[in-house]
C-alpha positions as a printed NumPy array, in Angstrom:
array([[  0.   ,   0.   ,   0.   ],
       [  1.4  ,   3.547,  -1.085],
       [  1.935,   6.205,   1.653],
       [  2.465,   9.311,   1.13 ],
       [  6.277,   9.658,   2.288],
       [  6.532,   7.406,  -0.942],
       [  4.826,   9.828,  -3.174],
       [  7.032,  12.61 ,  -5.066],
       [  5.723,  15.388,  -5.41 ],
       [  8.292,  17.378,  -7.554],
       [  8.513,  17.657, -11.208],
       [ 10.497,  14.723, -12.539],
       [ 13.813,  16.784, -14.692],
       [ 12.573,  14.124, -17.809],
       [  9.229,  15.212, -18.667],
       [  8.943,  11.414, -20.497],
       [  9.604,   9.413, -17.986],
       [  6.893,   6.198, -17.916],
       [  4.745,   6.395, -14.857],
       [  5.531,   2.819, -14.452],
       [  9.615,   3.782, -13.721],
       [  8.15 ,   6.384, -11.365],
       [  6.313,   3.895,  -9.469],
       [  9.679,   1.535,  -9.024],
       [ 11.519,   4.274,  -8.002],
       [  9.345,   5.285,  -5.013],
       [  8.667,   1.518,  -3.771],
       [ 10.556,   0.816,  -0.962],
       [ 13.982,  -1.148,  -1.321],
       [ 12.414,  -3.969,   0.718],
       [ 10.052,  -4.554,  -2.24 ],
       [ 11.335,  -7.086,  -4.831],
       [ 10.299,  -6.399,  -8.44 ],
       [ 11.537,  -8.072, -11.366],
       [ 13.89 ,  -5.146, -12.005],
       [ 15.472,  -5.586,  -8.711],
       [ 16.101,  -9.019,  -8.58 ],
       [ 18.266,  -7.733, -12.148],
       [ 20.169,  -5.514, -10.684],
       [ 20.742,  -7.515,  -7.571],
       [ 20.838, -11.4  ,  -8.351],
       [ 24.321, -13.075,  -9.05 ],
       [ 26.676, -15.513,  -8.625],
       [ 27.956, -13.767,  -5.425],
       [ 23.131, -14.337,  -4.163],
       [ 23.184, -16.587,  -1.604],
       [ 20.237, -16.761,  -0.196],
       [ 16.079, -15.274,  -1.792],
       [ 13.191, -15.087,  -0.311],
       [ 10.278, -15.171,  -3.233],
       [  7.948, -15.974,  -0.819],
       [  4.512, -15.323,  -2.237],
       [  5.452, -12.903,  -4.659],
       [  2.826, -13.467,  -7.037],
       [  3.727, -10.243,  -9.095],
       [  6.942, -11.551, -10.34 ],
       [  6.014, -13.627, -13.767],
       [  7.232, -16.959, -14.487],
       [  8.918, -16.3  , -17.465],
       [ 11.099, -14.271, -15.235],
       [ 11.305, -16.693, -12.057],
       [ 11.975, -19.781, -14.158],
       [ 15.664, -17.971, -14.58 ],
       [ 16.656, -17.349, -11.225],
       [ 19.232, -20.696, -11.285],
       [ 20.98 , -19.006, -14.333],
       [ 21.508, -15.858, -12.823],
       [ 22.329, -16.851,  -8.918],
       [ 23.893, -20.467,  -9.666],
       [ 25.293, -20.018,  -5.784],
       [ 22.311, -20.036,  -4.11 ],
       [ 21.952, -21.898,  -0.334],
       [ 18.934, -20.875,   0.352],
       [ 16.064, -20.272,  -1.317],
       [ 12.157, -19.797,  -0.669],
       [  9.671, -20.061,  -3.406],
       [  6.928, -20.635,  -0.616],
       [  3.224, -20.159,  -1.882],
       [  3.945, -19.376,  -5.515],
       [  1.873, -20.554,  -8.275],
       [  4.829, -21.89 , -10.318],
       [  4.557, -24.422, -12.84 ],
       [  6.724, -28.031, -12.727],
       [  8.958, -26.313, -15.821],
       [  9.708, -23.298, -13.941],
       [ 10.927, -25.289, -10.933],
       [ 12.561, -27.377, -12.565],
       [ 14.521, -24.518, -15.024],
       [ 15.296, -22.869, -11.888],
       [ 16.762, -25.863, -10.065],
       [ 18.34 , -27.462, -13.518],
       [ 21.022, -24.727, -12.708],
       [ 21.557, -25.015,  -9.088],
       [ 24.155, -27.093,  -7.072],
       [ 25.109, -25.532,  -4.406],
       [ 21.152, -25.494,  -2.176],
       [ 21.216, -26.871,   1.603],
       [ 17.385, -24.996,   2.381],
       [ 14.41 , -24.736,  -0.298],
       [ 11.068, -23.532,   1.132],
       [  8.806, -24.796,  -1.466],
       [  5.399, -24.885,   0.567],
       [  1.53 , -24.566,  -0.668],
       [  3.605, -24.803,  -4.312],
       [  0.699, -27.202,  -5.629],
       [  2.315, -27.306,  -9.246],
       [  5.558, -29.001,  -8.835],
       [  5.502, -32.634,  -9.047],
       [  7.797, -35.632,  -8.765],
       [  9.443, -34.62 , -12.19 ],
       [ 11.155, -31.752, -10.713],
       [ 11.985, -32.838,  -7.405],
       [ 13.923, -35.535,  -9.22 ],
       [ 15.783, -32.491, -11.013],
       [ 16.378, -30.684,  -7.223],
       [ 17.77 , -33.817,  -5.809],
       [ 19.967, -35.144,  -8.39 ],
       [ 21.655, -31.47 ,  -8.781],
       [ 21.74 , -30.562,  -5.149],
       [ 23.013, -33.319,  -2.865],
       [ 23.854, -30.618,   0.148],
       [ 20.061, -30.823,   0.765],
       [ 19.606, -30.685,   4.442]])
């Protein structure tokens, strides 16, 4: 929910700026978007928390083990991922000792298989 510390009210200096960019800019840093998890995920991301981020599309999540292959930890708790995505994401994982992947009704046995031949640290 927007407060109004988060609103700006001065004249942006580029008069063309989207109003979507405007928006990022004032959420809080605690807020993951799809355009922070770019500018922030790499090989040095240990640990995420994507717990039920339902705003963050698949076609983005299902990349996450590419772009943080050194991930311990990771929490993908009440998202409504699909068995590819899971398994995409944890194709490229090795290094995971914690997943969180709770009230995730859409991954199956298929990608679990993928999780546990990749990541034997699994504790």
């Amino acid at each position: 929910m927007k407060q109004l510390n988060d609103i700006s009210f001065e004249e942006s200096e580029d008069e063309e700026e989207f109003e979507e960019t405007k928006n990022l800019r004032r959420l809080p840093r605690t807020v993951i978007t799809e355009e922070t998890l770019k500018e922030y995920l790499g090989p040095e991301t240990e640990k995420l928390n994507l717990e039920h981020h339902y705003w963050i599309k698949e076609n983005f999540i299902d990349k996450i083990g590419r772009m943080a292959t050194n991930l311990v930890e990771l929490s993908l708790r009440r998202l409504k991922i699909s068995n590819r995505a899971f398994s995409d994401i944890v194709l490229h994982l090795r290094k995971l000792e914690r997943i969180d992947i709770s009230d995730c009704p859409n991954i199956h046995s298929t990608g679990m298989k993928i999780l546990l031949d990749n990541n034997k640290g699994l504790k």
